[in-house]
matplotlib code that plots the C-alpha trace (Angstrom):
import matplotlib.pyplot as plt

x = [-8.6, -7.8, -11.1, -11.8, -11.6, -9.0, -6.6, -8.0, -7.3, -4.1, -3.6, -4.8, -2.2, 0.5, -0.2, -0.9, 3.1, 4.0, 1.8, 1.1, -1.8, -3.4, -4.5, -8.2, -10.7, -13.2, -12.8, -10.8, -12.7, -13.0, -9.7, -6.8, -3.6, -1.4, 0.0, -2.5, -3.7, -7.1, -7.6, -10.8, -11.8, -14.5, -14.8, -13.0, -10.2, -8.7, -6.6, -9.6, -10.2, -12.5, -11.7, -14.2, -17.1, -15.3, -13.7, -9.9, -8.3, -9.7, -8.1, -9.7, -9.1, -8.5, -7.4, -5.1, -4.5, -1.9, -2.0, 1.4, 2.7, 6.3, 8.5, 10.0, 7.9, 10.0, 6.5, 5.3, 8.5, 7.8, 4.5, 5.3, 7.7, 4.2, 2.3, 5.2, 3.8, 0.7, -0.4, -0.8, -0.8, 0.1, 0.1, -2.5, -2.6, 0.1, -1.4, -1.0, -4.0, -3.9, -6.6, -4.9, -1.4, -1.6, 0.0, -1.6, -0.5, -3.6, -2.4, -4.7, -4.1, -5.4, -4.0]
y = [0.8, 4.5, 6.3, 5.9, 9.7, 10.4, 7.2, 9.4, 12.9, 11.6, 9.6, 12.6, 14.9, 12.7, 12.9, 16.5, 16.7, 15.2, 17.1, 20.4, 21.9, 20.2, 17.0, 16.2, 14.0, 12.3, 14.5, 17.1, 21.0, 21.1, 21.6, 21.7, 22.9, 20.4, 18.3, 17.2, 13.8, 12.2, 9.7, 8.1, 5.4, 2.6, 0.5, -2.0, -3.6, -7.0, -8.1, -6.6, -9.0, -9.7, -11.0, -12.1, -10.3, -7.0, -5.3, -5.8, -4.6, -2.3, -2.1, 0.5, 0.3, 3.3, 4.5, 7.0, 9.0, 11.2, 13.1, 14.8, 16.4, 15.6, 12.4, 10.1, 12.7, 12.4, 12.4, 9.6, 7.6, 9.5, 8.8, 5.0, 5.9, 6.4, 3.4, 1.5, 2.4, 1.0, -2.7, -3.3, -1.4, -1.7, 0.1, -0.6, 1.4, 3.8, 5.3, 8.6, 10.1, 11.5, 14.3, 15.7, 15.1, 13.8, 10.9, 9.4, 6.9, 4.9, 2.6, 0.8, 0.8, -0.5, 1.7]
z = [23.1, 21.5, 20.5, 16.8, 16.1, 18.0, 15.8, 12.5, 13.6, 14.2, 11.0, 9.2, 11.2, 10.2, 5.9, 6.4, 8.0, 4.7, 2.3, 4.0, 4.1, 0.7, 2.4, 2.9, 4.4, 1.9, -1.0, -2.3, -3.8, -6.9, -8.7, -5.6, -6.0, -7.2, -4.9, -2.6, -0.9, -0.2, 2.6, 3.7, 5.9, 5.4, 8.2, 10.1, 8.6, 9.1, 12.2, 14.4, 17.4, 20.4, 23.8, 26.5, 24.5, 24.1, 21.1, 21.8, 19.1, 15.9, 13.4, 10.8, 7.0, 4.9, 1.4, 0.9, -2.5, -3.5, -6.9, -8.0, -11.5, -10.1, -11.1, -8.2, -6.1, -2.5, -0.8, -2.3, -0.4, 2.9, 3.4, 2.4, 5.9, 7.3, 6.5, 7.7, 11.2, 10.8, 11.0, 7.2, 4.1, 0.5, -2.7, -5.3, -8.2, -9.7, -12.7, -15.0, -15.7, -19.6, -18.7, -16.0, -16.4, -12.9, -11.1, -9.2, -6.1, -4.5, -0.9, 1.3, 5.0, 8.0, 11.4]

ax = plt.figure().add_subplot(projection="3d")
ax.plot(x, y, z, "-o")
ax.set_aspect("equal")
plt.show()
């Protein structure tokens, strides 16, 4: 089985391809430059499996939220193209928020 970290650092690597340099783990500062993505994981997800008293497979759940000003935003499609890889995933929520003019695109995930 792939070490934990090593499956996030990787995960994280692959949104940050998409979104540059604006993507962050947990939170975002205060005020980020517009666009930018959030991802976080909370524990195992489902499809997670033991054989003969050992974990065999891990599957860990995570959210993942992008925030854009732009319309039909082509990120929101590519990383989509990146969940694709993983085991499970779906979108949630699309919503405008009316303080900050911001979309906002929430998916759930389990890699």
């Amino acid at each position: 089985m792939t070490s934990l970290q090593n499956r996030l650092k990787a995960f994280g690597a692959k949104l940050a391809d998409i979104t540059g340099t604006k993507t962050y783990h947990y939170h975002a500062p205060n005020r980020p430059k517009v666009p930018y993505t959030v991802w976080a994981e909370d524990g195992e997800g489902d499809g997670s499996f033991s054989a003969d008293t050992t974990k065999a497979e891990q599957n860990i759940h995570i959210y993942v939220d992008y925030f854009t000003l732009t319309e039909f935003d082509q990120a929101v499609d590519d990383i989509q193209d990146l969940l694709c890889e993983s085991s499970e995933w779906r979108l949630n929520d699309v919503m405008h928020e009316d303080d900050t003019n911001l979309i906002h695109y929430a998916w759930e995930v389990n890699i």
